[in-house]
N, C-alpha and C positions, 0 to 999 in steps of 0.2 A: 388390216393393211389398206394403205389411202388407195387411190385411183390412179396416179402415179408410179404406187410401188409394184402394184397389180401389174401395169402395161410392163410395167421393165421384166416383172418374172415370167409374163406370157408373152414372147415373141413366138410369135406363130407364122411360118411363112406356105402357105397354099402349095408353093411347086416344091414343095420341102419338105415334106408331111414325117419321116422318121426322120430327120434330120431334128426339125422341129421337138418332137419329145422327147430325146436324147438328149436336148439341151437344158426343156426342164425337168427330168429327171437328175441331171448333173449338178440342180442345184442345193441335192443333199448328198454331199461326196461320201460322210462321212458312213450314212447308212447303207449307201448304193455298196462301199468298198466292204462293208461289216458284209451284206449279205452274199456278194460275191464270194467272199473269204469261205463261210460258212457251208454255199452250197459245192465250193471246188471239193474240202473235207468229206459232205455227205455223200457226195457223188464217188467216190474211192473205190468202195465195194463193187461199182457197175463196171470199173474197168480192168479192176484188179483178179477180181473171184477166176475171170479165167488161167489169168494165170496158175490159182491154186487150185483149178482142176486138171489143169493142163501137171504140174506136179503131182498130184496124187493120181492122175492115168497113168504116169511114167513109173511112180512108186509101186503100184499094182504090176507093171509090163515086167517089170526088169525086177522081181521079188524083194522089195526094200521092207522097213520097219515099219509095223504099227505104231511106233513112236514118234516118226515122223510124218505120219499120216494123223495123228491126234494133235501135232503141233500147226499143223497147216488146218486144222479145222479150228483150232484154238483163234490162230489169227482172224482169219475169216469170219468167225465170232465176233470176235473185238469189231471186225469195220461195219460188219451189220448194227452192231450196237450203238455204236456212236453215230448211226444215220440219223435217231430218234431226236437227241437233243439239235444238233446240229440242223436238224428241218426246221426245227420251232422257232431256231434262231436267223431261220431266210428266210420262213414265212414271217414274222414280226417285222423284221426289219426291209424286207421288199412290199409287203404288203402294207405297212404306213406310208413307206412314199409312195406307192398308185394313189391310196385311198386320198390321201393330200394333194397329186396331182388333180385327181377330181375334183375336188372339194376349191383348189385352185383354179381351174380350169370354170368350174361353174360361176366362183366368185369374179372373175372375170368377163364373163358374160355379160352377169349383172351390172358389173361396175360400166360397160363398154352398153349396153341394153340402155343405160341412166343418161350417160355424153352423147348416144345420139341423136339427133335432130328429131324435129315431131313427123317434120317431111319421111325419114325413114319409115317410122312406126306407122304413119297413115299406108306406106307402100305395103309393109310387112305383116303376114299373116300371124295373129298372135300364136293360133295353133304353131304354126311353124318354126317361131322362135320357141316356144316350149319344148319341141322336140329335140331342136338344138342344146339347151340347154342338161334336158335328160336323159332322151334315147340317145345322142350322141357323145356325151359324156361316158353315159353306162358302157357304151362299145368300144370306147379309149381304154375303159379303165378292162376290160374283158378282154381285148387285145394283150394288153400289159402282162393282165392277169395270167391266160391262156399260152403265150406264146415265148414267153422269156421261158419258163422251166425248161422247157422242151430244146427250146435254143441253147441253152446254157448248158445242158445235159450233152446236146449233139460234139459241140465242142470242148466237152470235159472227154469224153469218149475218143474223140478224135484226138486229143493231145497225148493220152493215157494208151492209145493203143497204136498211135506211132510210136508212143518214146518206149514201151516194153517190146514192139513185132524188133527195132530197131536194135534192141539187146538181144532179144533170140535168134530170129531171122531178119536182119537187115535185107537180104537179097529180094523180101516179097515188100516192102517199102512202095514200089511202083503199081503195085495192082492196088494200090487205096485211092491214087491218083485218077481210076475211072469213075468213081464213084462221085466222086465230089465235081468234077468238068458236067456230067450228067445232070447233077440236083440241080445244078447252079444255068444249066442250059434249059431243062423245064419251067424254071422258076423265073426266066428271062421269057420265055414263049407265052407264059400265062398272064406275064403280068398287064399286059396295055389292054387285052380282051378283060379282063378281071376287074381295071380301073373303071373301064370305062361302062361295063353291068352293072358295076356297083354304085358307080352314080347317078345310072338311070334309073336301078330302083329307087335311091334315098330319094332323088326326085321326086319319084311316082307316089314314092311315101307321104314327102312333104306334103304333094299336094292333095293326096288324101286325107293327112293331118286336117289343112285347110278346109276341107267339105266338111268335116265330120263336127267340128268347129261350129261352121257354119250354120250346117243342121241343126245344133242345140241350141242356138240361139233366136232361131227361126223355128223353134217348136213352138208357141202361142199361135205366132200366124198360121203357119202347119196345119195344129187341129183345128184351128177356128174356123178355116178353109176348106176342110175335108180333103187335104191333100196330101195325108200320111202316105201313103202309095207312091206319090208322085218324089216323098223326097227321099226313100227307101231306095225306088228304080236309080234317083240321081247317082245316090249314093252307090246303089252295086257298081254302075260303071265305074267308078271311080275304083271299088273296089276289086273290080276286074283288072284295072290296066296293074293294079301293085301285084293281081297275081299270075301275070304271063310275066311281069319285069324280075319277080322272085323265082317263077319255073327258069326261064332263060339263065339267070343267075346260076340257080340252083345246077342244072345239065351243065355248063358251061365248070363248077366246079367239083360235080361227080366225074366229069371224062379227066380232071388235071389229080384228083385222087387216083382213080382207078390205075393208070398211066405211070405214078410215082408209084404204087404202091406195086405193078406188076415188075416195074425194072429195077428197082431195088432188090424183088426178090430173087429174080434170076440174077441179078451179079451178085446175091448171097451164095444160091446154090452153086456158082460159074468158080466161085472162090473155093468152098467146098470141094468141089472137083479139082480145080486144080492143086490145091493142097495134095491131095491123096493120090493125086498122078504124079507129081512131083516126088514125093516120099517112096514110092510102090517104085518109079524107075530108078530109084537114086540120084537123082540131076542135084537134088540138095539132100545135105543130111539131117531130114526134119524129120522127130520123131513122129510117135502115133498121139503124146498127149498135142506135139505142138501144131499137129494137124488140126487137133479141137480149138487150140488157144485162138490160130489164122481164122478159122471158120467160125469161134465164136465172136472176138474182133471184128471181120466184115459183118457178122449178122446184128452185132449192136451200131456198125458204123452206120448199114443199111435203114435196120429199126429207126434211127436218128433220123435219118431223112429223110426217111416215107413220112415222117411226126411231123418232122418243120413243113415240107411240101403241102402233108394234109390241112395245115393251121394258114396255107393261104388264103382259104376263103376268108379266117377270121381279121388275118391281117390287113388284107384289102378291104375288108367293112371298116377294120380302125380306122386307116389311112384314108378312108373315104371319109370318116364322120370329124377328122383332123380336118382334113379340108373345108367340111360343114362349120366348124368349129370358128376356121380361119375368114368365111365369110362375114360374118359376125364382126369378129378384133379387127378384119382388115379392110373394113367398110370407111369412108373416107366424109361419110354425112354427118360430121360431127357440128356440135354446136358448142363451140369453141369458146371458152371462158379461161383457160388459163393466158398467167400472164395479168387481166384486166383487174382495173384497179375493183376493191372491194365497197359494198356500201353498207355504211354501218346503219345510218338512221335514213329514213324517206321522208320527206313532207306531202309531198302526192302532185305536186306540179306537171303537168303533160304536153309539151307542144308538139306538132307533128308539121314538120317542115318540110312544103314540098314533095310529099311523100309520095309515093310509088310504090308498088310491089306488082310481080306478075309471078307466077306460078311455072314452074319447068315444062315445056312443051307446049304451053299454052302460047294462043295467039294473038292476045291482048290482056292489057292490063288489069288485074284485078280491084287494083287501087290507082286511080287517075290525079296526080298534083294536088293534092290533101294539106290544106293547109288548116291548124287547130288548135289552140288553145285550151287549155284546162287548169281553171287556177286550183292549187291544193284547197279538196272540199267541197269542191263544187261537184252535182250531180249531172250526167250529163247522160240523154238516151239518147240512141239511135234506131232508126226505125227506115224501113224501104222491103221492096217486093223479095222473094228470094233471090239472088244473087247480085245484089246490091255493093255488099261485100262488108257487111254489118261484122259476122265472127270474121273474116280476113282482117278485121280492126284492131276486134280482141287480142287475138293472134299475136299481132307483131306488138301490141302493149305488153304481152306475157312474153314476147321477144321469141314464141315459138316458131314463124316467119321474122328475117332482114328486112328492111327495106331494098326494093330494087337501087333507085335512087332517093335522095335525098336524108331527112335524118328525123330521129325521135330521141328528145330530150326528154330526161328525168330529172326534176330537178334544177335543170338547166343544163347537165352534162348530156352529154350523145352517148343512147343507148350501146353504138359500139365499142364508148371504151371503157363500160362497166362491164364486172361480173354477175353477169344476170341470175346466177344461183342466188348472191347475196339479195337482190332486189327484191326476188321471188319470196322469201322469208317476211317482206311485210305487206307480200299480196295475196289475197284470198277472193277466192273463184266459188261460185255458187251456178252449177250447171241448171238445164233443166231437167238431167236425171241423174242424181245425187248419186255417187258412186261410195257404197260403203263397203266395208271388207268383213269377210270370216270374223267373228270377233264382239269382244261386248259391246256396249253403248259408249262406256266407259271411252275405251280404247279405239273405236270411230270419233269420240270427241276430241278425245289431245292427239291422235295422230302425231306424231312429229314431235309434245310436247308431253313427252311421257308422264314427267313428274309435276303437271299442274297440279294446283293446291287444289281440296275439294271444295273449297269455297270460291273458288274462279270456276270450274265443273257446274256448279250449282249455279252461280249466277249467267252463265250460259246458257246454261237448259232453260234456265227462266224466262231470261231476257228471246227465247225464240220460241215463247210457248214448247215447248215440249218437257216440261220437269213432272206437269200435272201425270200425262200420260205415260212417262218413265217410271215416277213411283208408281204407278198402278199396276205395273208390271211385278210378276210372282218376284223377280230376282232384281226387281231395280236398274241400278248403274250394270250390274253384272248380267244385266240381261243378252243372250250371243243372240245377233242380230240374222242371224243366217249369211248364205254365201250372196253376197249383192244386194244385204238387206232384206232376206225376200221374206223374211218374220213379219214386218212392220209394212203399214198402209205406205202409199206414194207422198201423202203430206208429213206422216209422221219421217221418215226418210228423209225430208227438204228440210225438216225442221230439226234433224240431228246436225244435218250439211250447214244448217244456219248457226248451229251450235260451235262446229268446230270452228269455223270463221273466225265467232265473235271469242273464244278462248287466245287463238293464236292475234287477235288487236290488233287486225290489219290497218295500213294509210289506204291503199289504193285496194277497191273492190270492183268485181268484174260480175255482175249479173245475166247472164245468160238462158232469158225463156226460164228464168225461176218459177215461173206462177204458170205457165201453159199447162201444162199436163196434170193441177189439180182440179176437183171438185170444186163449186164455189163455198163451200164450212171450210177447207180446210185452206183456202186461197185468199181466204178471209187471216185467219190464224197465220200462215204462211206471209202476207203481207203487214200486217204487224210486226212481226220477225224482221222483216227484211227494214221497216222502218227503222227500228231501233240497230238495227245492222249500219245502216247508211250514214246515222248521226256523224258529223263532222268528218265524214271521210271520202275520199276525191272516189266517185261511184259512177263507172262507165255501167249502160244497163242496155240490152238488145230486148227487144220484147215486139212482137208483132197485136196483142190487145192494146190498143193504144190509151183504155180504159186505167192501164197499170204504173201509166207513167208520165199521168197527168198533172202531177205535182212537182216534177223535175227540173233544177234549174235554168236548163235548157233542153229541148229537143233539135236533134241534127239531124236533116233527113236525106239519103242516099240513095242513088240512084246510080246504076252500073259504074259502082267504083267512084262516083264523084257525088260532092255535098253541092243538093240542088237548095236547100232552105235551112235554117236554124233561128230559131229564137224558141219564145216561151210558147206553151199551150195555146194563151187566149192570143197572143202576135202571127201563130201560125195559122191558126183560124180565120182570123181578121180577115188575113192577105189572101185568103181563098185560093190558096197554090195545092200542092200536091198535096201536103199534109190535110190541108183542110178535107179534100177530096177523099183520103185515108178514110178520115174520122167521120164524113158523113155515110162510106159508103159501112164501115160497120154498126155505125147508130141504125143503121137504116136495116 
């Protein structure tokens, strides 16, 4: 399903939360009506049987047949029986549409996770979009799961034991009426207290998610520091405040159980009696079975209730993790590409006109009136202190930042009225820490480009030094790389990254601190790589050794968001300017 058709079947609105999955569950009527159908049938027995106890007391009372006492077990029989198939045909058919809501609902995620902005994701804790994605889904779909039988049973019961008390005793019709103003009055008292625990916990959760996140990623440094203790202690706190916002929770939904389940039972027992007071004075002429029928009637109306009341806590978890859901879909950071025109082929031409960028909240500009050039193929480094705004550069090349003002041409066209997903397809990025996935060599290599040939494979791994050390491997191409690569050294890693680059035959290349964090054997190898990478392709390169990008066709160098010098190696030199000061103070 596109990304389009996705938005339209997931409308989700925040102050809407059941309104919202009533709507996509509506969008299988045909299954939704099938299992409705199915469970009105299997439910029969639960409001019917009194009835034929209620006749076989009366047959027993008043000395009737054992033949009509075997025919009314005969039926009774029959609705017991056909509960069996009858369930299999509500679970199958209600039970594909949750599993597809999920299965929707997460595909949606993704699809909405992919449109937005880099600005979001730099804000957004990955832990906590995970959760979203999982623990939040799994609670919709548990909701669903948990709470319709129950629902749907209460008012099978309730239609079945009006429309029969209304055939027997019409007159007791009004004493059902307390029961239902009561559930419906709890169930109003609990709910704003119940929203609002439940969303301090998923909070407390989220931001636990966050540490915990954190913490694993920060294990190197951790041990290496001797400061296991220190991220344990972090951590309990955190894991403290999820478990007073889960106790709070927790009391908060023992007192709205306890509370259902005690008034429910005394207007059971309240019905009870008055049945039998009723009968015993004569006020009505209700037998002794239709005493049982009333009292068994209120006690499944009751049972009904106490069920749904009790399933508040689960309901308000859904409803809360729909709202978590809706953050997500209803986030407004998008990076907008529909609508703009598509690009097919690139040459790698780059101007940067006037440019500007400043970052949200910030107090100045990150990029100062950037004015640039880049003919297609040409190599071009930037280099300055840290926050110069060298990746701010990148950034808005890869169109991951707009410009504040002014404009970036591709081509000659203004980066805002392409579709930068198209662009992206003939740009390849070489970080300074190669990001590989679960997965073989193979398949870190074509990423994106499943079915290359193995002769384009091969001549990749070659052309970046890495074929030698791929076949030496037990399993080759098929070799699984571990989670983030973690099988393979830091150079072999750079030089699969180099790999995939040169498979997908990018124009415009983005090198970012490729060579910092090698060894000099493998920054050796790695730089070879990246040569044969660079051949006739427009290569923006950030690099702080200024040893690495002495060959470049030009260096640009940057200074708080603005270009103080540019020219060649030996022109910057000459001039004795900032760069030159650069290069002596690291020769030195």
């Amino acid at each position: 399903m596109s990304e389009k058709a996705l938005s339209a079947a997931v409308r989700i609105d925040s102050s809407r939360p059941a309104r919202s999955i009533l709507r996509i569950l509506a969008r299988r009527p045909g299954r939704m009506a099938l299992a409705v159908g199915a469970f009105a049938v299997k439910e029969i027995p639960l409001w019917f049987l009194p009835v034929i106890t209620a006749a076989v007391i009366d047959i027993v009372a008043t000395g009737g047949s054992v033949r009509d006492v075997l025919l009314w077990f005969a039926l009774g029989a029959l609705l017991l029986l056909q509960n069996f198939p009858h369930h299999l045909v509500y679970t199958h058919q209600f039970m594909t549409v949750v599993r597809d809501t999920g299965a929707l609902l997460r595909n949606a995620l993704a699809a909405r996770l992919q449109s937005l902005s880099i600005g979001y994701h730099s804000r957004a804790s990955s832990s906590v979009v995970q959760s979203k994605v999982v623990r939040d889904v799994e609670n919709i779909e548990v909701m669903l799961q948990q709470v319709t039988h129950p629902l749907l049973s209460s008012a099978m019961v309730l239609v079945g034991a009006v429309a029969m008390t209304a055939v027997k005793v019409p007159e007791f019709l009004p004493v059902y009426l307390l029961a239902i103003p009561l559930a419906l009055g709890m169930r109003w008292a609990s709910s704003r207290g119940s929203r609002d625990r439940n969303e301090h916990f998923r909070r407390e959760v989220e931001g636990f998610s966050a540490r915990v996140g954190e913490m694993a990623t920060l294990i190197p440094i951790t041990r290496a520091h001797g400061l296991e203790q220190t991220a344990v202690t972090k951590l309990a706190a955190g894991a403290d405040d999820v478990r007073r916002a889960g106790l709070h929770l927790d009391m908060l939904n023992g007192r709205v159980a306890s509370l259902s389940w005690v008034s429910m039972q005394l207007l059971g027992i309240a019905c009870l009696a008055l049945a039998a007071v009723v009968s015993l004075t004569g006020f009505l002429p209700i037998t002794a079975g239709e005493v049982v029928l009333l009292s068994s009637y209120f006690a499944l109306l009751t049972q009904g209730l106490t069920q749904v009341l009790m399933l508040i806590p689960v309901a308000a978890r859904g409803m809360e993790s729909v709202r978590s859901v809706a953050e997500v879909l209803e986030e407004p950071d998008l990076e907008d590409n529909e609508g703009r025109r598509r690009v097919d082929t690139v040459r790698g031409e780059l101007v940067l006109d006037h440019v500007r960028h400043r970052y949200p909240d910030a107090e100045d500009d990150a990029l100062h009136d950037l004015n640039l050039t880049i003919p297609a193929g040409e190599t071009v480094a930037f280099v300055g202190s840290s926050g110069s705004g060298k990746s701010t550069l990148l950034n808005l090349v890869l169109g991951f930042v707009r410009p504040t003002s002014g404009r970036l041409l591709i081509d000659g066209v203004d980066a805002q009225e392409l579709d930068l997903r198209t662009v992206r397809r003939h740009v390849s990025v070489v970080p300074q820490e190669s990001v590989l996935f679960e997965g073989t060599i193979r398949d870190n290599v074509t990423y994106g480009i499943p079915d290359a040939p193995d002769d384009v494979v091969r001549a990749a791994l070659r052309d970046a030094n890495a074929l030698d050390f791929v076949e030496a491997l037990p399993d080759g191409w098929d070799t699984v790389v571990g989670e983030r690569g973690a099988r393979l050294s830091g150079g072999q890693r750079q030089r699969i990254a180099i790999s995939r680059a040169l498979v997908r035959n990018p124009r415009i290349l983005l090198l970012d601190e490729a060579t910092s964090a090698l060894d000099p054997e493998s920054e050796t190898l790695v730089k070879e790589a990246l040569g044969r990478l660079m051949r006739g392709r427009t290569t923006l390169v950030v690099a702080h050794r200024l040893s690495t990008i002495r060959q470049a066709d030009r260096i640009v160098v940057l200074e708080h968001g603005r270009i103080v010098e540019q020219g060649s190696h030996d022109d910057l030199v000459a001039r004795a300017g900032r760069y030159a000061a650069l290069n002596e103070s690291q020769a030195g």
